[in-house]
C-alpha positions in Angstrom: 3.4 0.5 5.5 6.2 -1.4 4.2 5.6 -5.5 2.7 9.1 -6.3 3.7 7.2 -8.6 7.0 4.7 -10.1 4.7 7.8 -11.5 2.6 9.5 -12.5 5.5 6.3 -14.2 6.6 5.5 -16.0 3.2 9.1 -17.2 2.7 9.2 -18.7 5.9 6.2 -20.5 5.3 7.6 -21.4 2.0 10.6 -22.9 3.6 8.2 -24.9 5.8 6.2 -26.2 3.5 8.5 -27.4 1.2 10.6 -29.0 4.2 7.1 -30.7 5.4 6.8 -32.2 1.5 10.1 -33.3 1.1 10.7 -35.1 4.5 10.3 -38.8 4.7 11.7 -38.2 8.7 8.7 -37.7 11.3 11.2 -35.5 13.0 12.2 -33.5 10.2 8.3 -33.4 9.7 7.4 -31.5 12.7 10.4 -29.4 12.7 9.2 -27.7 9.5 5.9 -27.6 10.7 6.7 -25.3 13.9 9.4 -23.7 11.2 5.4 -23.1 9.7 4.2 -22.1 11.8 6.7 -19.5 13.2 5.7 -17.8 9.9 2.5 -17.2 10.9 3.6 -15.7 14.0 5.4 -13.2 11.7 2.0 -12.1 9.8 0.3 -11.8 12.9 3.1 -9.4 14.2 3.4 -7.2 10.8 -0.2 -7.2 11.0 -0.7 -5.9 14.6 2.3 -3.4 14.0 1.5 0.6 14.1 3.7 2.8 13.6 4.5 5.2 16.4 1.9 2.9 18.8 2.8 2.3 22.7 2.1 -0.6 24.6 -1.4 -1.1 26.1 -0.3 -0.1 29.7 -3.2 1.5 31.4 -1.5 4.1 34.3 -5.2 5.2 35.4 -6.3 2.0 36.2 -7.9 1.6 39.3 -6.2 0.7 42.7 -8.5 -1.0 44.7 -7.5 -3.3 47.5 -10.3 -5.6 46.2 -8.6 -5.9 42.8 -5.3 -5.8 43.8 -2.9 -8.6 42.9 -2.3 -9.5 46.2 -5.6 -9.7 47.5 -7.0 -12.1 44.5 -4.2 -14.7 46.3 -6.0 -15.2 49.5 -9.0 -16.6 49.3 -12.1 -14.1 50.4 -13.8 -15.0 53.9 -17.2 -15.6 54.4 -17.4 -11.4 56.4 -15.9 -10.3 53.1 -19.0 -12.1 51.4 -21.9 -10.8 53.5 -20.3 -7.2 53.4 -21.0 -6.9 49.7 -24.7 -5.4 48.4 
C-alpha cells in the first residue's frame, strides 16, 4: 500500500480550500470548491484500489429472456402477467 494517493488527495483539497478562503469572486468560489471536491474523488479511488483486483464483471450471470436488456424495454402484457405463479 503506498500513501502517495492520500497526498495527492489532501493537497488537492488543500489547494481548494485555500482557493475557497482567499476568493472574494463567487466564481472563483465554486471553482475551488469542485477543485474540493475532486480531491475527495481521489480518496475514494486510493481507498477502493486493490492491488491485482479485476473489474466486477459477472460472466455467469444468468441469461434469461425475462431479465434481458431488451425485454425490460417493452412493457410486459397483461398474458405475461397471469403466466406468472
Amino acid at each position: 500500500m503506498t500513501v502517495l494517493p492520500y497526498l495527492v488527495a489532501g493537497w488537492i483539497f488543500l489547494i481548494g480550500v485555500y482557493g475557497l478562503v482567499t476568493s472574494r469572486d463567487l466564481i472563483h468560489a465554486v471553482g475551488c470548491l469542485a477543485v474540493t471536491q475532486s480531491s475527495t474523488y481521489v480518496l475514494l479511488l486510493a481507498v477502493g484500489y486493490r492491488n491485482g483486483g479485476t473489474a466486477p464483471v459477472f460472466a455467469d450471470a444468468p441469461t434469461d429472456s425475462r431479465w434481458s436488456t431488451r425485454s425490460s424495454r417493452r412493457s410486459p402484457s397483461p398474458t405475461s402477467w397471469s403466466a406468472r405463479p
